[in-house]
NUTIDREN-723868 format. One record per residue (C-alpha): residue number from 0; y, x, z. Coordinates in steps of 0.02 Angstrom, whole numbers, plus 32768, in hexadecimal, padded with zeros to 4 digits. Layout:
# NUTIDREN-723868
+-----+------+------+------+
: num :   py :   px :   pz :
+-----+------+------+------+
: NUM :    Y :    X :    Z :
...
+-----+------+------+------+
END
This chain:
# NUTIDREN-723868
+-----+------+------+------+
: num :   py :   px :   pz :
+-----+------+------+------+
:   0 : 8000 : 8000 : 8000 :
:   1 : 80A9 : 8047 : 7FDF :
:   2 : 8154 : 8006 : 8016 :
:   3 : 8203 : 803D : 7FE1 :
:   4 : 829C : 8050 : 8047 :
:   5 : 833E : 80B9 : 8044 :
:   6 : 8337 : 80E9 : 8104 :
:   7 : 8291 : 80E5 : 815D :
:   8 : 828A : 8109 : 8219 :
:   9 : 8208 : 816B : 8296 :
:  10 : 820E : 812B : 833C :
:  11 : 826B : 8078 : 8376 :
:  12 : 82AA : 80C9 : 8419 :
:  13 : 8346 : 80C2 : 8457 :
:  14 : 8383 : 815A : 83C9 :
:  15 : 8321 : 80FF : 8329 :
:  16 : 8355 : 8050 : 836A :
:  17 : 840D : 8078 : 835C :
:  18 : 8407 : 80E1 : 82C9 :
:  19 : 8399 : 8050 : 825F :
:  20 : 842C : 7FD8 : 82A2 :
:  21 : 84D1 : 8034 : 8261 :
:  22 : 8480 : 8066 : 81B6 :
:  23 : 8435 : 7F9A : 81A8 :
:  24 : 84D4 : 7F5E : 81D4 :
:  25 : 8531 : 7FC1 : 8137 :
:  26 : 84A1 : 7F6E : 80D1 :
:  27 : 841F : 7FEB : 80B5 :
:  28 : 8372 : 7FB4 : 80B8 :
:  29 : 8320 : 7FF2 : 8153 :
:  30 : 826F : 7FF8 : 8180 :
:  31 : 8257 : 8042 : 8234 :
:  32 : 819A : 8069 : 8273 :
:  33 : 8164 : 806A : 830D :
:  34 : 80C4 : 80BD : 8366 :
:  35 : 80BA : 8045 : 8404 :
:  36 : 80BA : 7F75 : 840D :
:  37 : 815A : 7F2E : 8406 :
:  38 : 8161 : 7EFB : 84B5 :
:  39 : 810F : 7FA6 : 84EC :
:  40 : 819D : 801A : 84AF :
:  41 : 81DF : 8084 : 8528 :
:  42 : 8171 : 8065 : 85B3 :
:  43 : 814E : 8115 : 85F2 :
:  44 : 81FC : 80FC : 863F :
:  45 : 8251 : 8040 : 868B :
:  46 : 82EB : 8061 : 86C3 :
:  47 : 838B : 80E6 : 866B :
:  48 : 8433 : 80EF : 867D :
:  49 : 84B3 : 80E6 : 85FD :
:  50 : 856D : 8125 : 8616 :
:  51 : 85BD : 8081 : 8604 :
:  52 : 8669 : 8092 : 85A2 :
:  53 : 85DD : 80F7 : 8509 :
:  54 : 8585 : 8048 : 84EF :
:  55 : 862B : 8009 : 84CB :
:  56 : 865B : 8093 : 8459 :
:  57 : 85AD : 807C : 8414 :
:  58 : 85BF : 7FCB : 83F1 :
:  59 : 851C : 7F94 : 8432 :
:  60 : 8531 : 7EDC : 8471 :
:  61 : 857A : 7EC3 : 8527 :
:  62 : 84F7 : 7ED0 : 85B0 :
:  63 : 84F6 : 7E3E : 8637 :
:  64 : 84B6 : 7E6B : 86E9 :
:  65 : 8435 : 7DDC : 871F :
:  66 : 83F1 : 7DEE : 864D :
:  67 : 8343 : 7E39 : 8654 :
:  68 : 8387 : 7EDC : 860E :
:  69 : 8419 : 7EF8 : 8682 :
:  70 : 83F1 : 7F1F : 8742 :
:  71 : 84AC : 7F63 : 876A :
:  72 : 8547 : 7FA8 : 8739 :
:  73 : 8595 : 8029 : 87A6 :
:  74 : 8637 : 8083 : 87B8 :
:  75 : 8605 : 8108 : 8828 :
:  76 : 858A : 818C : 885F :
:  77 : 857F : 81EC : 8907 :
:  78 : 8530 : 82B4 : 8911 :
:  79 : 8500 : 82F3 : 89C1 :
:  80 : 84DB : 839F : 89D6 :
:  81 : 8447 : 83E1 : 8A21 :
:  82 : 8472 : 83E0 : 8ACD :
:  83 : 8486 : 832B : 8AC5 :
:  84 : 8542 : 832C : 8B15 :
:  85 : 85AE : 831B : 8A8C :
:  86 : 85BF : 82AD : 8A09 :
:  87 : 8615 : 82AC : 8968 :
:  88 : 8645 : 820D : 88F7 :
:  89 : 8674 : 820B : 8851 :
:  90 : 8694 : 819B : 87CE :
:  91 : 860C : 817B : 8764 :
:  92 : 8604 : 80E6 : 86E4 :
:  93 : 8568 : 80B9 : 86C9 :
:  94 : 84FC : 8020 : 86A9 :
:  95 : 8438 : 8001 : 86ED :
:  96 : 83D8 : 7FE0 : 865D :
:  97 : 830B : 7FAB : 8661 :
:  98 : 82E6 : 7FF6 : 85AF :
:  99 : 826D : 7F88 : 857F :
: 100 : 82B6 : 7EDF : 8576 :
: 101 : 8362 : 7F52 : 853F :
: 102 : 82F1 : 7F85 : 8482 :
: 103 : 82A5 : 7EE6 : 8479 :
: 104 : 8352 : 7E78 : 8494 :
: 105 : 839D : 7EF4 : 8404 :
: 106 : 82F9 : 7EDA : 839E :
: 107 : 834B : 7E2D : 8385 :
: 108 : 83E8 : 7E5F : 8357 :
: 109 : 838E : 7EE1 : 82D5 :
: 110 : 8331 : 7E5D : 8287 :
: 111 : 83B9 : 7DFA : 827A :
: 112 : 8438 : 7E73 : 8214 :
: 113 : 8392 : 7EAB : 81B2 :
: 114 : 831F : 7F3C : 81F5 :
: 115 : 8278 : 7F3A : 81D4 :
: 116 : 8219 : 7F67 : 8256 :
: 117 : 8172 : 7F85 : 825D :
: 118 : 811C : 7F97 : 8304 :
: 119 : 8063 : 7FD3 : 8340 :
: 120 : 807F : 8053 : 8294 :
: 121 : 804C : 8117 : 82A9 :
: 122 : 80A9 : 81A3 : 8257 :
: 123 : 8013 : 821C : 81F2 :
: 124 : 8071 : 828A : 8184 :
: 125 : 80FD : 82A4 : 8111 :
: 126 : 80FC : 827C : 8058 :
: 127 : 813F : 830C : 7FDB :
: 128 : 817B : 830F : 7F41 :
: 129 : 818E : 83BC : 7EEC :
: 130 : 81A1 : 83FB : 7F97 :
: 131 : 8228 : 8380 : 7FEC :
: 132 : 8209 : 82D6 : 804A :
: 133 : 8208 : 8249 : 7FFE :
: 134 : 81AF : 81D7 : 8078 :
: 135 : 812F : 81C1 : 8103 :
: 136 : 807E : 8195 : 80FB :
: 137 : 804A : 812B : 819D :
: 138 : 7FC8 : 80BC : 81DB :
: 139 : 7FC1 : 7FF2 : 8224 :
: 140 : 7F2A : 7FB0 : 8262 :
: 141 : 7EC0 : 801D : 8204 :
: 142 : 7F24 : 8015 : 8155 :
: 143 : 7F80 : 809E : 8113 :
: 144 : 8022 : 8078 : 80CA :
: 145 : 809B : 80EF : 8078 :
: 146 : 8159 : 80D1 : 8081 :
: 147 : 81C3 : 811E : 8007 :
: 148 : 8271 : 813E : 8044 :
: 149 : 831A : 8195 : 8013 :
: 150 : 831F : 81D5 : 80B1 :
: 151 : 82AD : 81F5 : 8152 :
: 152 : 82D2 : 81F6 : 81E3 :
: 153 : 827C : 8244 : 827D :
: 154 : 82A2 : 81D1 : 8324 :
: 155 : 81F9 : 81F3 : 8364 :
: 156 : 8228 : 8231 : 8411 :
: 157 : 8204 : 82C7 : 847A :
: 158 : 815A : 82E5 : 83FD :
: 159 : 81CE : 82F8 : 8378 :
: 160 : 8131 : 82C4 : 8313 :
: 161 : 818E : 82F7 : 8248 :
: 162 : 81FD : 838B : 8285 :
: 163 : 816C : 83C8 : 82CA :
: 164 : 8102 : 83B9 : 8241 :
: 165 : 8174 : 83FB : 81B4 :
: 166 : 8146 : 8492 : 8153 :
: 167 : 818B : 852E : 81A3 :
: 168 : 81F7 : 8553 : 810B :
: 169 : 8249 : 84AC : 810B :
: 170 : 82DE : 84E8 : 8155 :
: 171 : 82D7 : 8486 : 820F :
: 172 : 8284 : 84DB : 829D :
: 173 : 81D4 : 8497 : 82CB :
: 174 : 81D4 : 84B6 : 837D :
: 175 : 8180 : 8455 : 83E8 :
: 176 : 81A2 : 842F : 84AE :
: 177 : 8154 : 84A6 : 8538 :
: 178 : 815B : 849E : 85FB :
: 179 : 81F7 : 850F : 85E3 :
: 180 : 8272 : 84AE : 8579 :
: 181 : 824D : 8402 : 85D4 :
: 182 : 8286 : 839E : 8683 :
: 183 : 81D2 : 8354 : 86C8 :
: 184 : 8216 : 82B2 : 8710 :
: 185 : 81D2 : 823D : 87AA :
: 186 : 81EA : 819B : 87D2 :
: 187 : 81BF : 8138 : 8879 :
: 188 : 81FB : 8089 : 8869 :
: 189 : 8204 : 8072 : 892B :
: 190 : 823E : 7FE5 : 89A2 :
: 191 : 8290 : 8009 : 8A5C :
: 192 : 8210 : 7FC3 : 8AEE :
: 193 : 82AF : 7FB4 : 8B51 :
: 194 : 833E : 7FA9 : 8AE4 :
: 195 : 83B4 : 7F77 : 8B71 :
: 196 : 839B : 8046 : 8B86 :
: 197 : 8418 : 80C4 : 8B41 :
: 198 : 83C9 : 80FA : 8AA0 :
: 199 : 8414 : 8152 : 8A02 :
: 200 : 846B : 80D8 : 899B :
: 201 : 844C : 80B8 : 88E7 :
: 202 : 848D : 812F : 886E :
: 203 : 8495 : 81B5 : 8902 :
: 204 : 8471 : 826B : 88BC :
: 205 : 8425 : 8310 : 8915 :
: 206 : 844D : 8370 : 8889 :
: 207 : 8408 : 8421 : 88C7 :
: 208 : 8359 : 83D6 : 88C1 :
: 209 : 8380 : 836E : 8814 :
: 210 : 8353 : 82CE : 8886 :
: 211 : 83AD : 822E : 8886 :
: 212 : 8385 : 8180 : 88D0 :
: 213 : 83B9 : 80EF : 882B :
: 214 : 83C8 : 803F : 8832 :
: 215 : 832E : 7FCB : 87EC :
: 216 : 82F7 : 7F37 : 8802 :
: 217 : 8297 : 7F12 : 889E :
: 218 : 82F8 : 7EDC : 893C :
: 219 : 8326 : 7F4A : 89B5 :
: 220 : 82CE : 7FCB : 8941 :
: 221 : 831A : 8058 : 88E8 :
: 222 : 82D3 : 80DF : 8867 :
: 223 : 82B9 : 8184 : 88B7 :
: 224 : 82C1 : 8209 : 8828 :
: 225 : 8297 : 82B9 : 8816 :
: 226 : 8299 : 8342 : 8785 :
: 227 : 8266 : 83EC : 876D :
: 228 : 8247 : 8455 : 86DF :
: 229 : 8199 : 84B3 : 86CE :
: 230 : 810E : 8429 : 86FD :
: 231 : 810B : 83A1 : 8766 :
: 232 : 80CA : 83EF : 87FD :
: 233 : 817D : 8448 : 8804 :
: 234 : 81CA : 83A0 : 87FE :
: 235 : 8156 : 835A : 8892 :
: 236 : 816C : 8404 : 88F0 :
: 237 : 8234 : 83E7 : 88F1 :
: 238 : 820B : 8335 : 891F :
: 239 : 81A2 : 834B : 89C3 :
: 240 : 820C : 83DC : 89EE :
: 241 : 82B1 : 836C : 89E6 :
: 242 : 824A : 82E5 : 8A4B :
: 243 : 821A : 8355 : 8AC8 :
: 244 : 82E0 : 8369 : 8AE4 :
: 245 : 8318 : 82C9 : 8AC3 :
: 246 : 82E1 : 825C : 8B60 :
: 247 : 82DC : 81D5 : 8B03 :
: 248 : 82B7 : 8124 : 8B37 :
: 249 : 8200 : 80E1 : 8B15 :
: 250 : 81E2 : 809B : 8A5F :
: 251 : 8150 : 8055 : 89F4 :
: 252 : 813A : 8093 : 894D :
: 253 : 8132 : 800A : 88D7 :
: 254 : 810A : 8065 : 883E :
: 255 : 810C : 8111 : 87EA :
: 256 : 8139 : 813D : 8740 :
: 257 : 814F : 81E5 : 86DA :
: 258 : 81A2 : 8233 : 864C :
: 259 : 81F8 : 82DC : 85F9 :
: 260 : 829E : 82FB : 85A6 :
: 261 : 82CE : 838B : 8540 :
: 262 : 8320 : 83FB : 8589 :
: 263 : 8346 : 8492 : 850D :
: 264 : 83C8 : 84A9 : 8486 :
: 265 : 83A7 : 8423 : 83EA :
: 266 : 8369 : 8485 : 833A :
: 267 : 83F6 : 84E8 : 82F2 :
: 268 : 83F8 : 8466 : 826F :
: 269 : 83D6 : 83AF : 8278 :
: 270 : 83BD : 838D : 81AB :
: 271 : 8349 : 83C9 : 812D :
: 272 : 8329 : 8379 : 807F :
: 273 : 8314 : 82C1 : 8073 :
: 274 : 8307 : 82D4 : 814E :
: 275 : 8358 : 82C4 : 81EA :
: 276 : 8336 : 82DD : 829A :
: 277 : 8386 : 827B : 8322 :
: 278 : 8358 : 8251 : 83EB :
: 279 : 82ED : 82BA : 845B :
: 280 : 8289 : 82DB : 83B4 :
: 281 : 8331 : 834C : 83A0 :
: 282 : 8346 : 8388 : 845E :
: 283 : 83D6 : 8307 : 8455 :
: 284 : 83EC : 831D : 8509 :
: 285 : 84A4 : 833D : 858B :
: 286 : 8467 : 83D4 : 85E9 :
: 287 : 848B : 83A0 : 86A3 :
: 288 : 844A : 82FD : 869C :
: 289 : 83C4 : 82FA : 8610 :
: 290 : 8424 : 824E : 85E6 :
: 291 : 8401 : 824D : 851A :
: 292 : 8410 : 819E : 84ED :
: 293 : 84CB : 817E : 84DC :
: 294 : 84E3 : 8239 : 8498 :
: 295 : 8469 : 8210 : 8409 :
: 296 : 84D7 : 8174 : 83EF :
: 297 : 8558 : 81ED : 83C5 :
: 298 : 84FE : 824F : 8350 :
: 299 : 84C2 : 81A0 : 8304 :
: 300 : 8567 : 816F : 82DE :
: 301 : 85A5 : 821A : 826C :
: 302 : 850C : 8219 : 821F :
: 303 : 850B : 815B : 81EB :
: 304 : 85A7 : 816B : 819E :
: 305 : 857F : 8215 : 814B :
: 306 : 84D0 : 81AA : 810E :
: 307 : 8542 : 811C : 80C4 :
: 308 : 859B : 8196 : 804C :
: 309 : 8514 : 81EE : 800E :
: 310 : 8493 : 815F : 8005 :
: 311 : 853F : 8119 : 7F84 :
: 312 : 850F : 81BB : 7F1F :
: 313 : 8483 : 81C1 : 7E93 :
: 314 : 8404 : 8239 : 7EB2 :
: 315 : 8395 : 8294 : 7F1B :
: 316 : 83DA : 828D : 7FD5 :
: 317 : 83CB : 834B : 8003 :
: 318 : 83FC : 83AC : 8098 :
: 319 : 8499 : 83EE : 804A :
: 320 : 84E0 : 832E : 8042 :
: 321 : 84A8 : 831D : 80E4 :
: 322 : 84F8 : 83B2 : 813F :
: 323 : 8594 : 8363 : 816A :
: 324 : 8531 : 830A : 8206 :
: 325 : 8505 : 83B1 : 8242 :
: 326 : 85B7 : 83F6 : 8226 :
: 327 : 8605 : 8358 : 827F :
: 328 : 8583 : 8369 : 8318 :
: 329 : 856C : 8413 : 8337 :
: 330 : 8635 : 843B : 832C :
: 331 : 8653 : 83BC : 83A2 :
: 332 : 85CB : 8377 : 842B :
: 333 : 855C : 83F6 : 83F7 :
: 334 : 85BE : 847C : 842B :
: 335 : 85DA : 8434 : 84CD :
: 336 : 852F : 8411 : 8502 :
: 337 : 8504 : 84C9 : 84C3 :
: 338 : 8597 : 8515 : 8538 :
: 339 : 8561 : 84A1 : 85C1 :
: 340 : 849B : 84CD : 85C1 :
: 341 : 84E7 : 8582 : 85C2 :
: 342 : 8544 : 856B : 865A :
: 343 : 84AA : 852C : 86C5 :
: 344 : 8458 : 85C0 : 86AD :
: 345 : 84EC : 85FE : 871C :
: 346 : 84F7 : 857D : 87AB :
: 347 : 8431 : 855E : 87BA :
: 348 : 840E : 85FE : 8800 :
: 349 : 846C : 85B5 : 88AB :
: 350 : 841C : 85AF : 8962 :
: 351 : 8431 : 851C : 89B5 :
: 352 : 84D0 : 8549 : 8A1E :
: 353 : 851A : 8588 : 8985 :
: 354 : 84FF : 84E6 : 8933 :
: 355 : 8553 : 8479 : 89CA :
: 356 : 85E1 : 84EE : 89B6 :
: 357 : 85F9 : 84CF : 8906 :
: 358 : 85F0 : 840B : 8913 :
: 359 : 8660 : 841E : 89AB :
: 360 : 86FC : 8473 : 8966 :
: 361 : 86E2 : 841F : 88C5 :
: 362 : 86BC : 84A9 : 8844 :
: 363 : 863A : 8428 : 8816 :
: 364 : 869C : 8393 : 87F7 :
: 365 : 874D : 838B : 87E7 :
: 366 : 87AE : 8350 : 886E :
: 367 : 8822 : 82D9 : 885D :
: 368 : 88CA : 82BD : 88AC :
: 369 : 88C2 : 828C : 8952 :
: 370 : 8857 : 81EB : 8960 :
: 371 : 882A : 81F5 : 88A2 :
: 372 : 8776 : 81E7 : 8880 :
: 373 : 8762 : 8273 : 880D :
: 374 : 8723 : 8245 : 8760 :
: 375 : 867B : 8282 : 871B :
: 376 : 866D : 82F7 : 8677 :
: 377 : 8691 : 827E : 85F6 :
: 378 : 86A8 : 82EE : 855B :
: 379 : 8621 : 8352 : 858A :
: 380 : 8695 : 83F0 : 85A9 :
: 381 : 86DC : 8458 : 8624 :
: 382 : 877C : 8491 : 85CA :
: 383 : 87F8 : 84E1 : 8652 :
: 384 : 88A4 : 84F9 : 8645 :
: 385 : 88E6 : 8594 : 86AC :
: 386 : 891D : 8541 : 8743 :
: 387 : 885E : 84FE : 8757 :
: 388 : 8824 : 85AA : 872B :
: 389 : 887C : 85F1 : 87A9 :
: 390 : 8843 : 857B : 8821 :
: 391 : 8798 : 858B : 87F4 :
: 392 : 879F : 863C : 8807 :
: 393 : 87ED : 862A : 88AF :
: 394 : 8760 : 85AF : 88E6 :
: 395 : 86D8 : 8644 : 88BC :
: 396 : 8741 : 86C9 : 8919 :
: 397 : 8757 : 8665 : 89BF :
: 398 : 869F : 8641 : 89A8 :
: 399 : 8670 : 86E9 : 89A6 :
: 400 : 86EC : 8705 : 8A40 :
: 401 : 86A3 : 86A0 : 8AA4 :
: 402 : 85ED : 86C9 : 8A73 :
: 403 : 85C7 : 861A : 8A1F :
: 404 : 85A8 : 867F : 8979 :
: 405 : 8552 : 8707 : 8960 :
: 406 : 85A7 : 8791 : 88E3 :
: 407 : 8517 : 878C : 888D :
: 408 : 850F : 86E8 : 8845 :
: 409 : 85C0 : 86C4 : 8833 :
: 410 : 85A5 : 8767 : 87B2 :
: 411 : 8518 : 8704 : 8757 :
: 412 : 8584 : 865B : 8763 :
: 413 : 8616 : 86BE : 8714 :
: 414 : 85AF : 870A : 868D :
: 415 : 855B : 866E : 866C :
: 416 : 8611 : 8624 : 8653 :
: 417 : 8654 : 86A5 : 85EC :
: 418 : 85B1 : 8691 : 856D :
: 419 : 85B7 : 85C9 : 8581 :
: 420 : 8682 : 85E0 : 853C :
: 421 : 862C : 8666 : 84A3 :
: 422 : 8590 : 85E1 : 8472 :
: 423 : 8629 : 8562 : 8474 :
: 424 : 8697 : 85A6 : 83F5 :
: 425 : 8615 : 85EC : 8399 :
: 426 : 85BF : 853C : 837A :
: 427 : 867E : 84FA : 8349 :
: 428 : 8670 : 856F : 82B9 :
: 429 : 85C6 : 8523 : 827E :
: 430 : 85DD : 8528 : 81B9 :
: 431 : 8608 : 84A3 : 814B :
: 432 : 85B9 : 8516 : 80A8 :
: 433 : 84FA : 8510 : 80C8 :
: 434 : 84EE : 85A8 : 806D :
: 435 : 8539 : 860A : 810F :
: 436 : 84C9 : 85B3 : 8195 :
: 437 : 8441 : 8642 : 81A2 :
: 438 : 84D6 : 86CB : 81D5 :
: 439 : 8510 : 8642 : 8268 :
: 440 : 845D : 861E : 8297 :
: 441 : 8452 : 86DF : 82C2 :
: 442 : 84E6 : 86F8 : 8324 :
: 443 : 84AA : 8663 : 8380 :
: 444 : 8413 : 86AD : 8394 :
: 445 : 8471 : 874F : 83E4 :
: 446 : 84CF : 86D9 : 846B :
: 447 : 843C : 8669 : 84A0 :
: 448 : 83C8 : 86F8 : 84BB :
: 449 : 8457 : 8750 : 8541 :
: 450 : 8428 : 86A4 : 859C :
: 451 : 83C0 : 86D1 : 8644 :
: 452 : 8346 : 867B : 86A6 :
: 453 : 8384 : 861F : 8738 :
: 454 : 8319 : 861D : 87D0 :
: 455 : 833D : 8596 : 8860 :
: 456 : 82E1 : 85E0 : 8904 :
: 457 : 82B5 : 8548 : 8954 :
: 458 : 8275 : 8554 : 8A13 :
: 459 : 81B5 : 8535 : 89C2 :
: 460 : 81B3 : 8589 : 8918 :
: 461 : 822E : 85B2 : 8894 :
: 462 : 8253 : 8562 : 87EE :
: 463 : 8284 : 85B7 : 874F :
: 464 : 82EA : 8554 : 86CD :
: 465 : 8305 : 85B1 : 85FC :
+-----+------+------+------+
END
């Protein structure tokens, strides 16, 4: 059997979903498959947050707390440092979202504006012609059907199921995901025995352990969350060594879940011939959080329009019309989240009290005038002007003066710093001729191998993060 499309989609998660919509809605026939059941998708995982005012800018249709997909929409967030006597709040827009019902409420709305999509449907392998794609050979309830397409597009998660498969000359790097480049994540869906007892608060963060405690949707309950890099014994270890500290009240766990997210620079280069990568299937991740979804949105949105005007084109659709998108992401939110993963191999290497310093005086977070709630990152950047500088730099000193910091790491965060400002710029300069992009890809090499290890000595074991 063989179908024909202009645009046809790998993966109906939250990065294909969105993708299929925009190009539908400037009316391209779409045809989106989908490994899992329709009301199976995104599963592994119940309950994300997205930063609130980015659904807006993303257009996605107004969430509703009380609607099935829509637990709660909060304007803060509260860090407490490790010795459990100071906490921080900041203001942090975000909305509760159960994924599930979220896909399968916009399912509706893709139907309805005129996306195919094709559910309980396995990726197998590409389809070539002279040596570029051309389509997708896949497989529904035992049938093989081949969809040719204009373009293909690789949604297919943290498998990365085409990018991984292409040929090694293609032109898009083939990695796949190891221990090292991704955050194990646990999830206890708990509910307080006593909740008239103090307990941590939803969206409360212990940021030194990567722990947090999230609103769901069980009364009294709350999500207690944990990631670590390396397995998921390192993320347990950090766990029961925080509860060991914690004192907390007694609980029931309602339910466990677990998952991964990328957490490693995306492929120097996001389009190949007839392709293009998008999601965790492209490390499509913001480095402190390992929040992807509304950052993929982004990406979704240059490279829909830069799909429209080239799909208007006769003609093969070939990486060099596609190139733009990478030019347009990497020069912008590209090169933020590359500076920012840069910087954390700088502040991870802190000991506890170092890290209860650095919340405390606010070299974290940036205070805000007296009673302001300071705001969180929104740009993804940490762009000073020399009055912060200075005061940044005067924050580290009286550190080390009082023996809060060692000399030590401030010299790693510093270095960290001064290569997170190089990988910046040099991503800003990615190049709009194709024909240069093997000369940038080695001096980008050169920066992110000066990148160290950071190692986080916990009381119980240590934990490396690449």
């Amino acid at each position: 059997m063989v179908e024909k499309c202009d645009i046809l989609v790998v993966g109906a998660g939250t990065a294909g979903m969105y993708l299929s919509w925009l190009l539908a809605k400037k009316g391209y026939s779409v045809v989106t498959i989908e490994k899992d059941e329709r009301e199976k998708v995104a599963k592994r995982l119940d309950v994300i947050h997205f930063e609130t005012d980015r659904i807006k800018n993303a257009g996605i249709p107004p969430f509703k707390v009380g609607d099935p997909d829509c637990i709660e929409i909060r304007e803060q967030s509260t860090q407490v440092t490790t010795d459990f006597t100071t906490e921080v709040k900041t203001r942090a827009l975000q909305t509760i979202v159960r994924l599930t019902p979220f896909l399968n409420r916009m399912y509706k709305v893709l139907e309805a504006d005129g996306v195919k999509l094709v559910f309980s449907c396995k990726f197998l392998e590409l389809i070539f012609d002279d040596g570029k794609i051309v389509g997708v050979l896949a497989e529904k309830n035992g049938e093989r059907i081949e969809y040719h397409a204009r373009l293909v597009v690789d949604a297919s998660g943290t498998g990365a199921a085409i990018r991984t498969s292409l040929p090694i000359d293609y032109g898009i790097e083939t990695f796949k995901l190891d221990p090292s480049s991704v955050m194990y994540v646990l999830l206890q869906y708990i509910k307080w025995l006593n909740p008239e007892e103090k307990h941590p608060l939803p969206d409360t963060g212990f940021q030194y352990y990567l722990l947090w405690f999230g609103p769901c949707q069980i009364e009294n309950g709350a999500i207690l969350g944990v990631g670590q890099p390396g397995s998921y014994e390192n993320a347990r270890k950090a766990r029961e060594e925080f509860l060991g500290k914690a004192q907390l009240p007694p609980y029931e766990i309602v339910k466990e879940e677990q998952g991964f997210t990328p957490y490693r620079r995306p492929p120097y280069t996001l389009v190949g011939d007839g392709l293009l990568c998008i999601g965790d299937a492209a490390a499509i991740t913001y480095p402190f959080s390992g929040h992807g979804v509304t950052a993929t949105w982004n990406l979704c949105m240059i490279a829909a329009e830069v799909i429209e005007s080239t799909l208007k084109e006769e003609g093969y659709i070939s990486k060099d019309r596609l190139w733009p998108i990478n030019v347009r992401y990497f020069r912008d939110q590209g090169a933020k989240f590359a500076s920012l993963l840069m910087q954390l191999s700088g502040i991870l290497n802190f000991s506890a009290k170092e890290w209860d310093y650095v919340l405390k005086s606010g070299l974290l977070y940036k205070t805000g005038d007296e009673d302001e709630i300071p705001e969180p990152n929104k740009e993804y950047e940490e762009d000073m002007s020399l009055g912060e500088m200075l005061k940044f730099l005067f924050k580290l000193i009286g550190g080390m003066l009082k023996r809060q910091l060692s000399l030590k790491h401030v010299k790693k965060l510093l270095s960290a710093n001064s290569l997170a400002g190089k990988i910046k710029k040099h991503y800003e300069t990615f190049p709009e001729d194709p024909n240069e992009f093997d000369q940038w890809v080695k001096k980008a090499n050169q920066l992110w191998k000066q990148k160290h290890v950071a190692i986080k000595k916990l009381e119980t074991f240590s934990i490396e993060y690449h």
